[in-house]
PyMOL Python script that loads the backbone (N, CA, C, O; Angstrom):
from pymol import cmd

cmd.read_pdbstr("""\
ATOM      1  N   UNK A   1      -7.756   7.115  92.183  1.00  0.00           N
ATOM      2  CA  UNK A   1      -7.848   8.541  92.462  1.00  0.00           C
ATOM      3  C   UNK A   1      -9.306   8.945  92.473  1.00  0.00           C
ATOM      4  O   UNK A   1     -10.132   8.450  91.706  1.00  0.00           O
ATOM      5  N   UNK A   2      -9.645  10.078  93.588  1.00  0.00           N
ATOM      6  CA  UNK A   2     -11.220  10.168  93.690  1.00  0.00           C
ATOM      7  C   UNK A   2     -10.940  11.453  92.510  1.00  0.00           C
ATOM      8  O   UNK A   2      -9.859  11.899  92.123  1.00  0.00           O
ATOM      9  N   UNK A   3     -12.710  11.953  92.006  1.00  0.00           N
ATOM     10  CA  UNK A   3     -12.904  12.561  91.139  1.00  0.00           C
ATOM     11  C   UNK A   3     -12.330  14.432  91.971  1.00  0.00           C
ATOM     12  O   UNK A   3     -12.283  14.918  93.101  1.00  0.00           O
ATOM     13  N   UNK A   4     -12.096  14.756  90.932  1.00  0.00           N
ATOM     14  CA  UNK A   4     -11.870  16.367  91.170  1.00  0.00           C
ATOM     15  C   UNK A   4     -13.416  17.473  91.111  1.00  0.00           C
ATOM     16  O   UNK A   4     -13.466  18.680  91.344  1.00  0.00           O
ATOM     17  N   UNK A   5     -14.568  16.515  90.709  1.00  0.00           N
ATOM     18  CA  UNK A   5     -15.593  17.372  91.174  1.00  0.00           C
ATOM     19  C   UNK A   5     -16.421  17.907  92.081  1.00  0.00           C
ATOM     20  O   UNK A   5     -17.186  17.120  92.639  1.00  0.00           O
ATOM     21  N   UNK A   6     -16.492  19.593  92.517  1.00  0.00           N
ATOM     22  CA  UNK A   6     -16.754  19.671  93.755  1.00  0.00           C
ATOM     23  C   UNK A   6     -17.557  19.419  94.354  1.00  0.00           C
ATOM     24  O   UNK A   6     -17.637  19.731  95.542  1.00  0.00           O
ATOM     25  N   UNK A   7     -18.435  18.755  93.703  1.00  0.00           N
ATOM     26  CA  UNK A   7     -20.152  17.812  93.833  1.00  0.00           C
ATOM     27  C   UNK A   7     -20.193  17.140  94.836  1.00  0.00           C
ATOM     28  O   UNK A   7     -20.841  17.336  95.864  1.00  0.00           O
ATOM     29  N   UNK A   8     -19.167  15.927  94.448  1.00  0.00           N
ATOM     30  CA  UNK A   8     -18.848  14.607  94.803  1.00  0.00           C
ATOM     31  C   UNK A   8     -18.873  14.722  96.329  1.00  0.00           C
ATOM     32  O   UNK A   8     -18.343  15.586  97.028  1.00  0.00           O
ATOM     33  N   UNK A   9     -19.484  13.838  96.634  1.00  0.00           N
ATOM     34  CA  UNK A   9     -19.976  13.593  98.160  1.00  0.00           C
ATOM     35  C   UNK A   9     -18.661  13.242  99.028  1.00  0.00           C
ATOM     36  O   UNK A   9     -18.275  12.168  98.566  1.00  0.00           O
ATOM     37  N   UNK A  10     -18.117  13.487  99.676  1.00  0.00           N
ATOM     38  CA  UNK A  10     -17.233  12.635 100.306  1.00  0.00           C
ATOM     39  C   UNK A  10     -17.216  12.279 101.388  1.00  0.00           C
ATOM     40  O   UNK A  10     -16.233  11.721 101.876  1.00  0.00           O
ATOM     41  N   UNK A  11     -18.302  12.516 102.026  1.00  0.00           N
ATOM     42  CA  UNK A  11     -18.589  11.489 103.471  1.00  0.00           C
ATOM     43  C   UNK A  11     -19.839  12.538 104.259  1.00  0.00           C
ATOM     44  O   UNK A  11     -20.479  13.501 103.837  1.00  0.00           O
ATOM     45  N   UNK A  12     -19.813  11.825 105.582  1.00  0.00           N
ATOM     46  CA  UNK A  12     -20.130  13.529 106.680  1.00  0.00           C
ATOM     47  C   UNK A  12     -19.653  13.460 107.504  1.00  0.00           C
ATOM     48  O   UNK A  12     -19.149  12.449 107.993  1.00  0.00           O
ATOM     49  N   UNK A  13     -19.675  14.945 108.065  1.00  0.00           N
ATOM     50  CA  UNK A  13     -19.008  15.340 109.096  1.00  0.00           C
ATOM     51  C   UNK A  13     -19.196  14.083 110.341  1.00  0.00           C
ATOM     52  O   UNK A  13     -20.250  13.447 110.371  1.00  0.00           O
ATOM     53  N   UNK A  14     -18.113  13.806 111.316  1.00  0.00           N
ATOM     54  CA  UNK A  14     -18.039  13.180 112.400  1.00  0.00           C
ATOM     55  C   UNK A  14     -18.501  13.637 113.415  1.00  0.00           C
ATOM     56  O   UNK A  14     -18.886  12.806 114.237  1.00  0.00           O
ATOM     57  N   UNK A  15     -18.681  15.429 113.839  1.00  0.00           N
ATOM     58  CA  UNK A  15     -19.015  16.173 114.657  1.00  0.00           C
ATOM     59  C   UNK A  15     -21.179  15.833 114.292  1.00  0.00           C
ATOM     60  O   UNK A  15     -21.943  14.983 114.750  1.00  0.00           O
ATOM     61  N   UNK A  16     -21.294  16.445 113.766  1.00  0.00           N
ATOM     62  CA  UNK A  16     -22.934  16.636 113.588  1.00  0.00           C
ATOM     63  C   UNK A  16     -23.493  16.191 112.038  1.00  0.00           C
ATOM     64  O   UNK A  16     -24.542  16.759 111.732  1.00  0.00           O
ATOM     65  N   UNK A  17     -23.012  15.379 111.152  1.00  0.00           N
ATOM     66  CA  UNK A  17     -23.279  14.263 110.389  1.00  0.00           C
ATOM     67  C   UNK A  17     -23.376  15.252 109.194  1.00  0.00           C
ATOM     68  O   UNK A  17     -23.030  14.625 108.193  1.00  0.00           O
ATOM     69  N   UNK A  18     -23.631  16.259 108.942  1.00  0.00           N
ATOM     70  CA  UNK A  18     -23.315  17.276 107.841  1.00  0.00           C
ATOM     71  C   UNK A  18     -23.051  16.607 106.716  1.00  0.00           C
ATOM     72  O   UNK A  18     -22.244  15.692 106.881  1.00  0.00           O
ATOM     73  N   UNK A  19     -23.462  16.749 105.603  1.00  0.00           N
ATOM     74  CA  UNK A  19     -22.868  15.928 104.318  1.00  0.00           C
ATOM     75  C   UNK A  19     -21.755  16.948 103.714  1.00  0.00           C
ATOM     76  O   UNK A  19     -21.933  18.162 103.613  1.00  0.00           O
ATOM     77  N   UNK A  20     -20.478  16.194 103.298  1.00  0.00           N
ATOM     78  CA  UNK A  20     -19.584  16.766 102.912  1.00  0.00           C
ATOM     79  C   UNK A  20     -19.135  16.415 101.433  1.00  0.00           C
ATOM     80  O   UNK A  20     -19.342  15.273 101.025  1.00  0.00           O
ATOM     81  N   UNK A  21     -18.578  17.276 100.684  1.00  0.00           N
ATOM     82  CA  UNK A  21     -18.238  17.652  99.441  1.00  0.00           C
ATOM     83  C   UNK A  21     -17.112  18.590  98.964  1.00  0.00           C
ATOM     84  O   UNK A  21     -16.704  19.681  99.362  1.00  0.00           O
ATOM     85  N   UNK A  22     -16.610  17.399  97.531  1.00  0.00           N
ATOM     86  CA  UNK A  22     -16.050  17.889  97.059  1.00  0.00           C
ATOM     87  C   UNK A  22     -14.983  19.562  97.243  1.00  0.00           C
ATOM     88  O   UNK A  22     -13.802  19.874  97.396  1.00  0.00           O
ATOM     89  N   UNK A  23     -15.931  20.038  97.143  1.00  0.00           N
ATOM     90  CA  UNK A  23     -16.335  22.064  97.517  1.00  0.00           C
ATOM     91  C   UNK A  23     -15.346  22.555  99.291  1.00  0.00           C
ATOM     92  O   UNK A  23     -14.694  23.529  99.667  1.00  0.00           O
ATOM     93  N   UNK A  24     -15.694  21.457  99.798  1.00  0.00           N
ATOM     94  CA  UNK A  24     -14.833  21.551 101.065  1.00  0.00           C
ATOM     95  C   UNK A  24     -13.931  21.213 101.357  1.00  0.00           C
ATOM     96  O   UNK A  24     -13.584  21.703 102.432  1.00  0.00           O
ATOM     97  N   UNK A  25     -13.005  20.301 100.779  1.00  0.00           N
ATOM     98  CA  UNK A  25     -11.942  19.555 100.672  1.00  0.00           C
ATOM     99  C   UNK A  25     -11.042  20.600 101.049  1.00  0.00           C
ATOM    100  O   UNK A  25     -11.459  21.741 100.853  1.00  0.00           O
ATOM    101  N   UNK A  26      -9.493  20.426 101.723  1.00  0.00           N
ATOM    102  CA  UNK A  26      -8.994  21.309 102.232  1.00  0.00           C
ATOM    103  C   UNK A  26      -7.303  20.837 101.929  1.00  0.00           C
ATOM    104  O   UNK A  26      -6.379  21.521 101.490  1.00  0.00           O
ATOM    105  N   UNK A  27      -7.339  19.185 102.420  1.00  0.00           N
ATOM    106  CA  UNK A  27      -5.873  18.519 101.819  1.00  0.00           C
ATOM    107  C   UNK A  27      -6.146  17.487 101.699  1.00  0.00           C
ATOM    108  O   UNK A  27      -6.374  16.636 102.559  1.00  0.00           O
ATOM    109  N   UNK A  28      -6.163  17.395 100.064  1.00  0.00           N
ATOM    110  CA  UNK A  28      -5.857  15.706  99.875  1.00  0.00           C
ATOM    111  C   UNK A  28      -4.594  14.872  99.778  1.00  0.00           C
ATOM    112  O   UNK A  28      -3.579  15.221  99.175  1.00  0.00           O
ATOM    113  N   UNK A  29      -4.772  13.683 100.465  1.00  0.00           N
ATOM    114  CA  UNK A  29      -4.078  12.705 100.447  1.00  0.00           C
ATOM    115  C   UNK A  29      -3.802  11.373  99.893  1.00  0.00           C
ATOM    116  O   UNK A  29      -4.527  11.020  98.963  1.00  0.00           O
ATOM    117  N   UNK A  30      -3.016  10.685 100.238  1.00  0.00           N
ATOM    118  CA  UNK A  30      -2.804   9.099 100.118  1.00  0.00           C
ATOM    119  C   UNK A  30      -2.306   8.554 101.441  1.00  0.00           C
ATOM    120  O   UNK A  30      -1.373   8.919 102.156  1.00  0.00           O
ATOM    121  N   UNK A  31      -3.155   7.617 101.560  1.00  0.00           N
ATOM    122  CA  UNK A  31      -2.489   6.331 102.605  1.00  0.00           C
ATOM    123  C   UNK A  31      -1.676   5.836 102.616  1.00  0.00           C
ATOM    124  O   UNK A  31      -1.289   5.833 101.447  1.00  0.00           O
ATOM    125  N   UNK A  32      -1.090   5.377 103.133  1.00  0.00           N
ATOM    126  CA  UNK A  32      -0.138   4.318 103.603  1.00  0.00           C
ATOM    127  C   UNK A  32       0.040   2.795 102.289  1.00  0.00           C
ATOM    128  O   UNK A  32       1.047   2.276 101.807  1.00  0.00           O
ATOM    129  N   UNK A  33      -1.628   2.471 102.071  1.00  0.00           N
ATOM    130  CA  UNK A  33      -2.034   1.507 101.602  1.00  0.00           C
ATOM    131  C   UNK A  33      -3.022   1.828 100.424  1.00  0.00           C
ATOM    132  O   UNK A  33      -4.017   1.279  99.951  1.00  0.00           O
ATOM    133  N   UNK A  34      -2.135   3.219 100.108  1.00  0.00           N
ATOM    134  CA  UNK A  34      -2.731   3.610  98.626  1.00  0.00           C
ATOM    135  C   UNK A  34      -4.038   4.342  98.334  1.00  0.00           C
ATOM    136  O   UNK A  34      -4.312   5.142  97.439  1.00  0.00           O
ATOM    137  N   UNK A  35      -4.684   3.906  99.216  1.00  0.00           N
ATOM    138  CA  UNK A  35      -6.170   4.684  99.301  1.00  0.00           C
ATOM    139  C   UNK A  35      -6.235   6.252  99.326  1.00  0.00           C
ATOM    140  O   UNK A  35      -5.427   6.867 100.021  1.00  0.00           O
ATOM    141  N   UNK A  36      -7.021   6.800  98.708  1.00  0.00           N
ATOM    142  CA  UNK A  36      -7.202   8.509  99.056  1.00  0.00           C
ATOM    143  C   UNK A  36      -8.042   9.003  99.861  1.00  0.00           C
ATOM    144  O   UNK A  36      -9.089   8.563 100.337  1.00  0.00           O
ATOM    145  N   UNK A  37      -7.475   9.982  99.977  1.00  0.00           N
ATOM    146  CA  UNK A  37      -8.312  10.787 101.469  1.00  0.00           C
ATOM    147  C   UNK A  37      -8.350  11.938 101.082  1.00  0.00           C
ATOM    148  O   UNK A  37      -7.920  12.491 100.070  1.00  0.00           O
ATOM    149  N   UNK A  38      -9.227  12.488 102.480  1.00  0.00           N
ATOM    150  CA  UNK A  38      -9.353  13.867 102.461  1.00  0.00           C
ATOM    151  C   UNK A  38      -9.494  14.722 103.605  1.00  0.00           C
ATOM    152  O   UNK A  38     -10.050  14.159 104.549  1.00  0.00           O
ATOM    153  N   UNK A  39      -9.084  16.166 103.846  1.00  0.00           N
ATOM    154  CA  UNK A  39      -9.390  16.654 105.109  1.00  0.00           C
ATOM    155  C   UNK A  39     -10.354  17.719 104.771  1.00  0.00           C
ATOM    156  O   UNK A  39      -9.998  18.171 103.683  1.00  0.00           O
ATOM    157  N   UNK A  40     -11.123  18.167 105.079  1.00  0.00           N
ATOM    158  CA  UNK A  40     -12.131  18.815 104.721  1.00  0.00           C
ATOM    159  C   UNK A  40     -12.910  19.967 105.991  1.00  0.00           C
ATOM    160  O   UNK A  40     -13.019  19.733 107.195  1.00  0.00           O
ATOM    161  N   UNK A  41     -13.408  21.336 105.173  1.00  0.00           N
ATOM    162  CA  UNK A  41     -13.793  21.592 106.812  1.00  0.00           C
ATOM    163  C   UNK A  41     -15.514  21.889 106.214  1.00  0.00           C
ATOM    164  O   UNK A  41     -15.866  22.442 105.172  1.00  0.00           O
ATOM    165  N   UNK A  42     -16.370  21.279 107.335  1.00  0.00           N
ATOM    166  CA  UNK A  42     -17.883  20.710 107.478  1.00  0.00           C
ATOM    167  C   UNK A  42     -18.334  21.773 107.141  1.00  0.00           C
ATOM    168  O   UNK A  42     -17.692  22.633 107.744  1.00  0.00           O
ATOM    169  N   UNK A  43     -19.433  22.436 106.222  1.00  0.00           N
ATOM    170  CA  UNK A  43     -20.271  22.951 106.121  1.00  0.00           C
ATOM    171  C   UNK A  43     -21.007  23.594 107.043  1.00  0.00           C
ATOM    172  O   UNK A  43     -21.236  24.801 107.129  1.00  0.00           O
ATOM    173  N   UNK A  44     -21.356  22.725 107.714  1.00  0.00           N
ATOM    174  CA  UNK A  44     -22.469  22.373 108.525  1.00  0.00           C
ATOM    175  C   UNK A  44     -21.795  22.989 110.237  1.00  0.00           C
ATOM    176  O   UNK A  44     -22.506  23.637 111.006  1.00  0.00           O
ATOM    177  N   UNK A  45     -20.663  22.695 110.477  1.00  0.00           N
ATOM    178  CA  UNK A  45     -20.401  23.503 112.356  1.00  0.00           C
ATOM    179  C   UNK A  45     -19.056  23.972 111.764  1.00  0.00           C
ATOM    180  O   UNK A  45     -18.754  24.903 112.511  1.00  0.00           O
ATOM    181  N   UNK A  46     -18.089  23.855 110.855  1.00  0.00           N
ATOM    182  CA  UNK A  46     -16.798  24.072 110.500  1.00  0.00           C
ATOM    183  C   UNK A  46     -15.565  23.475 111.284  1.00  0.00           C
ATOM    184  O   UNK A  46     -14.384  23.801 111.410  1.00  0.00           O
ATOM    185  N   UNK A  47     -16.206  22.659 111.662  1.00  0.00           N
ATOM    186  CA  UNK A  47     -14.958  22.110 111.878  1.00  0.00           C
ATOM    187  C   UNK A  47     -14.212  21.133 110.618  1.00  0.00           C
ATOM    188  O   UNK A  47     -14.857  20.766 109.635  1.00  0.00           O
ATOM    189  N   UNK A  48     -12.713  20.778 110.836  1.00  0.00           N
ATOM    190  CA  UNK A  48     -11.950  20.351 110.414  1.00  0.00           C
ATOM    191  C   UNK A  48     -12.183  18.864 110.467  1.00  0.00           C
ATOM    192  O   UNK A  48     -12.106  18.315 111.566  1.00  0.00           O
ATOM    193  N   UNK A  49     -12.486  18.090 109.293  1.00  0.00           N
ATOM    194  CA  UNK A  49     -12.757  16.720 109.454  1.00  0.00           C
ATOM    195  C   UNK A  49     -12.150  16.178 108.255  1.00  0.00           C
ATOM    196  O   UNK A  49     -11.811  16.744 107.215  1.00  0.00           O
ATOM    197  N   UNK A  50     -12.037  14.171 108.848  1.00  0.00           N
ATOM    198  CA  UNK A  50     -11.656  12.998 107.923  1.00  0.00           C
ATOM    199  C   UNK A  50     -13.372  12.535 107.472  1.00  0.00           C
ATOM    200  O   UNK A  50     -13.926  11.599 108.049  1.00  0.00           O
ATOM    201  N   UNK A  51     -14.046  13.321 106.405  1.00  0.00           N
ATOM    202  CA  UNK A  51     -15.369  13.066 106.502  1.00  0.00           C
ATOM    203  C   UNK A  51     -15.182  11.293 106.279  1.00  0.00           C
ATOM    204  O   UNK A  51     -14.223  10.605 105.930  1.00  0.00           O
ATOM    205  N   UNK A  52     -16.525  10.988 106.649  1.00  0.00           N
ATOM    206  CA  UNK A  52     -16.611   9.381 106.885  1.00  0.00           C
ATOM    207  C   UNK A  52     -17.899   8.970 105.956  1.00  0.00           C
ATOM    208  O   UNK A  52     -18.960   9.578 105.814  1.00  0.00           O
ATOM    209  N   UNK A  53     -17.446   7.697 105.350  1.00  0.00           N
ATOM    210  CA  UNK A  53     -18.733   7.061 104.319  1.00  0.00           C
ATOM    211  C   UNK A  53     -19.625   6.305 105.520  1.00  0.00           C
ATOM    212  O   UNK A  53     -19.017   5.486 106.209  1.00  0.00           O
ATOM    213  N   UNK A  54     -20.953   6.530 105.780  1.00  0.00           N
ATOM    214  CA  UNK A  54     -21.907   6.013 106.201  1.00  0.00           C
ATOM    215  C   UNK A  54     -22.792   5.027 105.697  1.00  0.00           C
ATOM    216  O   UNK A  54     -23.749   4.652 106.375  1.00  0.00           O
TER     217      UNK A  54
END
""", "prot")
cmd.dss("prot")
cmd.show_as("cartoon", "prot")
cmd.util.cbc("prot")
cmd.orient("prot")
């Protein structure tokens, strides 16, 4: 399970690379294969994203 703090980095945006956090998170999930996720909307243009680890 990822942390519940709204700090925590959780990727960037896919649209314009925006760093995303915690703070934006919108619905979290689970995979298929157990892993957690998140949908989040970007800071940075607002859109709706699967932020991504770079």
């Amino acid at each position: 399970m990822t942390s519940n703090n709204p700090e925590t980095v959780r990727g960037t945006c896919s649209f314009c690379g925006e760093t995303v956090t915690g703070r934006q998170a919108i619905i979290h999930y689970e995979t298929a294969g157990g892993e957690p996720g998140v949908w989040a909307e970007c800071p940075g243009c607002g859109k709706i994203v699967d932020p991504t680890n770079a």
